[in-house]
N, C-alpha and C positions, 0 to 999 in steps of 0.2 A: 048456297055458299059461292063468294064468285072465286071464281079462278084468278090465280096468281099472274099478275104482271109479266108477260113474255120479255127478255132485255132486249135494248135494240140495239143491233149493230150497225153502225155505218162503212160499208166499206168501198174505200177509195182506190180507183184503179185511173195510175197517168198513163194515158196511152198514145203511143203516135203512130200516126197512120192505121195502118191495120195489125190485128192483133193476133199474135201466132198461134198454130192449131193445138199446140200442146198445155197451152197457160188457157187457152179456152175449154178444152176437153177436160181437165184438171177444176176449172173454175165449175164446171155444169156438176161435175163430181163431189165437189166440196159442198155447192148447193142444196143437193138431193138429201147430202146427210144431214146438215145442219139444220134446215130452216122450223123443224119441227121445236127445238131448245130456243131458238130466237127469234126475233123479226129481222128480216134483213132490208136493209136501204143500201140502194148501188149508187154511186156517183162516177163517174166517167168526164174525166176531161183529158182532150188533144191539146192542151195549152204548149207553147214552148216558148220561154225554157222551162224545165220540171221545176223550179223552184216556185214559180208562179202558178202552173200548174198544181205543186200540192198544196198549196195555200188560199186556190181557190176552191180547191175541193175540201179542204177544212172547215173553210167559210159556210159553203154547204153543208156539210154535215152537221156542225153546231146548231147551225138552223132549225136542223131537226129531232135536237136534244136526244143525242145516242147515250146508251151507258158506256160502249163503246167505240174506238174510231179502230177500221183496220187497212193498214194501207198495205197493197198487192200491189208490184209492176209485172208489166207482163214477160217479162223476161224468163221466168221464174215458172216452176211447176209446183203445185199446191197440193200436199195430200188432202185426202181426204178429212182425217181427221183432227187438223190446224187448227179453227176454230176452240173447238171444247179444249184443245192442249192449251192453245195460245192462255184463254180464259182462264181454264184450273188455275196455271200456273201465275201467272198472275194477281188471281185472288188468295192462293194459299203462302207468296209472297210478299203480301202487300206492295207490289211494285208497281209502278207509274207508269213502266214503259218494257215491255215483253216482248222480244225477238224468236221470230225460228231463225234457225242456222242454214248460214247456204254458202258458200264458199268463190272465192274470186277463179275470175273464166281461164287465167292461165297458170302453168306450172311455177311453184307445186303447191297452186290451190290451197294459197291462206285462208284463215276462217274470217268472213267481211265483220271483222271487230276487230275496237280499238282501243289503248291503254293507255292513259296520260300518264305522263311521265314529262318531269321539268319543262312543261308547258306546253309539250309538243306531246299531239296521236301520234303512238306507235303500232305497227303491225301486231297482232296476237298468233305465236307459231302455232300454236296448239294447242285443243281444248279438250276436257275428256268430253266422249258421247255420253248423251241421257243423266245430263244433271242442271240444275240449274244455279246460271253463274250471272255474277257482280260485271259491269261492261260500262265503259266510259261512253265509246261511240259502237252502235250498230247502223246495220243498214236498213232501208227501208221497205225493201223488196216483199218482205213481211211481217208488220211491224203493228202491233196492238197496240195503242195507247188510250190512257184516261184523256176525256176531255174535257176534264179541268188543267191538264196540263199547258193544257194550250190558254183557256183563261190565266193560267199564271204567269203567263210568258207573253212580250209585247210582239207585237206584228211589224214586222210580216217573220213568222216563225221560222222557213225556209228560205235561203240564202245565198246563192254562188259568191263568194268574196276575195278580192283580192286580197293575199296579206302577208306576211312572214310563216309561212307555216312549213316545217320541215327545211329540207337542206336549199331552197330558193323562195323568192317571192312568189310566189301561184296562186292560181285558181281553187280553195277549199271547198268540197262539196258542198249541199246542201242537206246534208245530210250528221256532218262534222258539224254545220255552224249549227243545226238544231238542238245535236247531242249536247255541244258542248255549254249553250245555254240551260238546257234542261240540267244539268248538272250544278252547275252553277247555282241555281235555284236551290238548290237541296233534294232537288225529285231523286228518282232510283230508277237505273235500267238496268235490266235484268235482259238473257239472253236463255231458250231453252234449246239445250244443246241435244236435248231426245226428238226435237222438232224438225228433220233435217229437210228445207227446200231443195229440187233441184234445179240448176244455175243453166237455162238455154245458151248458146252461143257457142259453146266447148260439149254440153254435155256433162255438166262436173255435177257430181254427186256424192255420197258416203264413199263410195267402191273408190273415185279418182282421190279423194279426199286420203282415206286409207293408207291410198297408195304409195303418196306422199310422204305420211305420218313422220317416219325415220330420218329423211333430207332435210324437212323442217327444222325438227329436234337438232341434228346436227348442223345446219345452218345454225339455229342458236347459240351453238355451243361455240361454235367458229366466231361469230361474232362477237361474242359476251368476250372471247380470248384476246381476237384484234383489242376491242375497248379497252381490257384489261392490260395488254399490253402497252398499246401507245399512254397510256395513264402512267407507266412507268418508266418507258422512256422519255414522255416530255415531262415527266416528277409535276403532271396535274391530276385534281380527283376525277376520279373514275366520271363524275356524275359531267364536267365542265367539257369531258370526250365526247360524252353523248351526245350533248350541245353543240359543240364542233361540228363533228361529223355530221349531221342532219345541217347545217349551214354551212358545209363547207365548199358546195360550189358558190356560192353568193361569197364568202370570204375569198375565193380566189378570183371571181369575175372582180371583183373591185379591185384588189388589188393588181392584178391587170391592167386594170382602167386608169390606177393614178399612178402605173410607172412607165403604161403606154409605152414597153417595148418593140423596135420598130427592125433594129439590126440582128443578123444573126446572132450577132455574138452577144446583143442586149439580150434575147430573145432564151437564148441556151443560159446567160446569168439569172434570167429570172425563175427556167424549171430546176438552178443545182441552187440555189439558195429560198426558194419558198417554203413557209411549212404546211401553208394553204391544201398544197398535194396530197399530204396525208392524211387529212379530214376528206377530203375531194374526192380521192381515191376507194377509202372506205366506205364510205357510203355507195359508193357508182358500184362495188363490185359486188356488196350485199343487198343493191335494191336488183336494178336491171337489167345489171349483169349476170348476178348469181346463177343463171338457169344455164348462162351460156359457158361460165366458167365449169360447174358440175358435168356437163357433157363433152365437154374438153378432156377433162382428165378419164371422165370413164373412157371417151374414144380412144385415148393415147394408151390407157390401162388395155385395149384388148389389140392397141396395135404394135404395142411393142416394142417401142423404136430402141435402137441403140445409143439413141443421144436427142435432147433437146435441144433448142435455144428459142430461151424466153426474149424476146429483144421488144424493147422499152416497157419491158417489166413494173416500173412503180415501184408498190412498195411490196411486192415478192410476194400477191396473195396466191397466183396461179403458180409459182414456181415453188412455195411450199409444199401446196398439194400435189404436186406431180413430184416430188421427193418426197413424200412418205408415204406412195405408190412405190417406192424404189426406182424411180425413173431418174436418169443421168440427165440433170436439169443444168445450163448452163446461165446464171443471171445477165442479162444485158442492159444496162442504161447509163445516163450522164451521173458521172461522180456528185450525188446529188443528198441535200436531205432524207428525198423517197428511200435510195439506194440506202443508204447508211442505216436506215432503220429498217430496211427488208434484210441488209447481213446482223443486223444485229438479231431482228427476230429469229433468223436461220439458227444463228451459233445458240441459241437461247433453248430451242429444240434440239438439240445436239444433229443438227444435219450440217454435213460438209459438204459444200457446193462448189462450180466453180464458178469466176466472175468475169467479165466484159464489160470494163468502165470505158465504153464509146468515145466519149470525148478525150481520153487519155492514152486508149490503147486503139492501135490500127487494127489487130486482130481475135480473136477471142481465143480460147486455152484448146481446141480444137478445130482441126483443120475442116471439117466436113460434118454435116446431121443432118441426120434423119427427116425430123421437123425442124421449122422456122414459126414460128408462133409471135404475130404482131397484130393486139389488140388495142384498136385505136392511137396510134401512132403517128400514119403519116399526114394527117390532116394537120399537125400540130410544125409541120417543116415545111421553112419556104422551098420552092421547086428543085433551087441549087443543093438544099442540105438533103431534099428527098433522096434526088439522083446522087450523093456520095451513099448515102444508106445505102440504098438498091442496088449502085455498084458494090458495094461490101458484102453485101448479103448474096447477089449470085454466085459470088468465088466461094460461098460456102454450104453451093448445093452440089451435089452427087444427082446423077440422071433419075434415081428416084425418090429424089425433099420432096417431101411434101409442106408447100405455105398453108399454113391456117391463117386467114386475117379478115378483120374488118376493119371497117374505115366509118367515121363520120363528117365527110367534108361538108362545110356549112358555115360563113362564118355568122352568127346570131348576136342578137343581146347575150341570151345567156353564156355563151361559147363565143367570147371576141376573140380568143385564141386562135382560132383555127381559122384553114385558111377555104376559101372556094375551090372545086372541084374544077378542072380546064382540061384542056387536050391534054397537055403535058404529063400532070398528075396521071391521069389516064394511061397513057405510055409507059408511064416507069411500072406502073400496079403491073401492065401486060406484062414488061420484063422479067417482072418479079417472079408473078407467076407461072411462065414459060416454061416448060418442063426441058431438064437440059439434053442435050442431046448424047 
């Protein structure tokens, strides 16, 4: 009687340069157990960039008629037992395209899956472990697919693209452009979420993932509230906010560009009349800002201060949360759209705060604080409006304020607003920071 057809896998590993001891040690592990259920075929290409790279490792493997394609990066640690999970799950799915789970390198360690939504990938906060789940986009880092899938899809399957995707024009994976075709098609990805890789670079695995789990969920929560919110104050649907937000620095870099403010005083008309800001905003403090705003408020939660000042606040994400910390938050910015919609959100929570409308008032409702809190600010002030700031702000430290701030001076395409970093600039930051005597 002969024996039955061993399946064959092809699996494709992009690699550059040399390849780390753990994604190797891991890989000879995965080897040992598997090869006995399948035939294995390895492919290996240093190609750059990876999109080319896994499309000529594709090439190759069709070649050699797998039932199988699995692509590995080495970044990535592989248990042992991926393989036969990847497969089961797969097969007892009927699914086209079978992820393990592995999670992005920095806090707080999103799951590398995506959600389409009015035409735009969004981030997935969280997934339960050990089940298998429906996924628009996954990543590739482990990634089992039929290879017919790729017969059904025209070449070249992987793709870096420039194009409208999220809240600017960018660079889409090639990872997004594959999914997002495969989808398209009618195919099915599946993700198993009892398959957990681990993510080299950070070290992220189930434990950091875990650890997460709560910040996630309530980032969520925080954001779905903004959406909800601003959909009520500008009386649009919910779904038209979403859209916004995710384009809303490309809405304001244009609008920028075609009023080409040059004067102060143009310059201050264009941030108290835009509504650009508060798409703008939203989004910058829920993508990559969020980690820095969270550690903000836990630092100030265990430090205690007797008083804040939020100065050039927006639209009052960090001065919410530091009042419902119970902290003495004082709002500061130009009598502006942003502002009007950060007191309206405030009064809406029932928090009574106090205000510092900058452009209208010389002082704020307090003489001295604790903290001074200026996130990304002065890059957006020619040198003369920095130095009135900074002069305002040292008459309202006490010998021990503490400044929290960051800056991003640069002026770019994306950010025509802002202005170049110089001696000057330089000088006033020192001031600022200076502890008083």
């Amino acid at each position: 009687m002969s024996k039955e057809r061993k399946k064959v896998i092809s699996i494709l590993i992009p690699a550059k340069g040399s390849v780390p001891v753990l994604f190797f040690k891991s890989f000879v592990n995965l080897l040992n157990r598997e090869p006995k259920n399948f035939d294995i075929n390895i492919c290996i290409n240093s190609m750059s960039p990876l999109d080319n790279s896994r499309n000529t490792l594709v090439e190759r493997a069709l070649s050699q008629n797998p039932d199988y394609i699995l692509f590995l990066d080495t970044d990535n640690i592989i248990a042992s037992n991926t393989i036969i999970g990847l497969v089961d799950s797969m097969e007892e799915n009927n699914a086209d395209i079978m992820s393990a789970l592995y999670f992005e390198k920095s806090k707080p360690y999103f799951p590398v899956i995506r959600e389409l939504r009015n035409e735009i990938f969004w981030r997935v906060d969280n997934v339960e472990l050990n089940k298998v789940i429906r996924a628009d986009v996954v990543g590739m880092g482990c990634c089992l697919i039929r290879p017919s899938v790729f017969k059904k899809l025209k070449w070249p399957w992987f793709k870096y693209n420039y194009e409208k995707q999220g809240y600017k024009e960018t660079q889409i994976g090639e990872d997004i452009y594959f999914c997002r075709n495969v989808i398209k098609s009618g195919m099915k990805i599946f993700c198993n979420t009892g398959l957990v890789v681990g993510h080299q670079g950070s070290g992220v695995d189930t434990f950091e993932y875990l650890s997460f789990y709560d910040i996630r969920k309530e980032s969520k929560i925080d954001r779905e509230d903004l959406v909800k919110d601003l959909a009520e104050y500008t009386k649009q649907p919910k779904e038209e906010i979403e859209r916004l937000v995710m384009i809303g620095q490309k809405r304001l870099r244009d609008e920028w560009n075609e009023k080409n403010p040059k004067t102060d005083e143009e310059i201050r008309k264009f941030y108290k009349e835009t509504e650009n800001y508060l798409y703008d905003l939203a989004y910058y403090h829920f993508t990559e800002k969020r980690q820095a705003d969270l550690e903000l408020v836990q630092a100030l939660k265990k430090h205690k201060p007797k008083n804040v000042l939020d100065y050039g606040a927006g639209i009052g994400i960090n001065t919410l949360m530091l009042a419902r910390e119970g902290i003495n938050v004082t709002i500061a910015d130009l009598d502006s759209k942003s502002l009007d919609f950060a007191l309206w959100r405030l009064k809406k929570n029932n928090i009574k705060n106090k205000v510092w409308k900058v452009d209208l008032e010389d002082k704020p409702p307090e003489e001295k604080y604790d903290i001074i809190v200026l996130y990304d600010i002065l890059e957006h002030l020619s040198v003369e409006e920095c130095k009135k700031a900074v002069d305002k702000l040292v008459k309202l430290k006490h010998k021990d304020t503490e400044v929290i701030m960051t800056t991003s001076f640069l002026k770019t395409k994306e950010h025509p607003m802002h202005y170049d970093l110089n001696k000057e600039y330089k000088e006033l930051i020192e001031k600022l920071l200076k502890k008083k005597e």
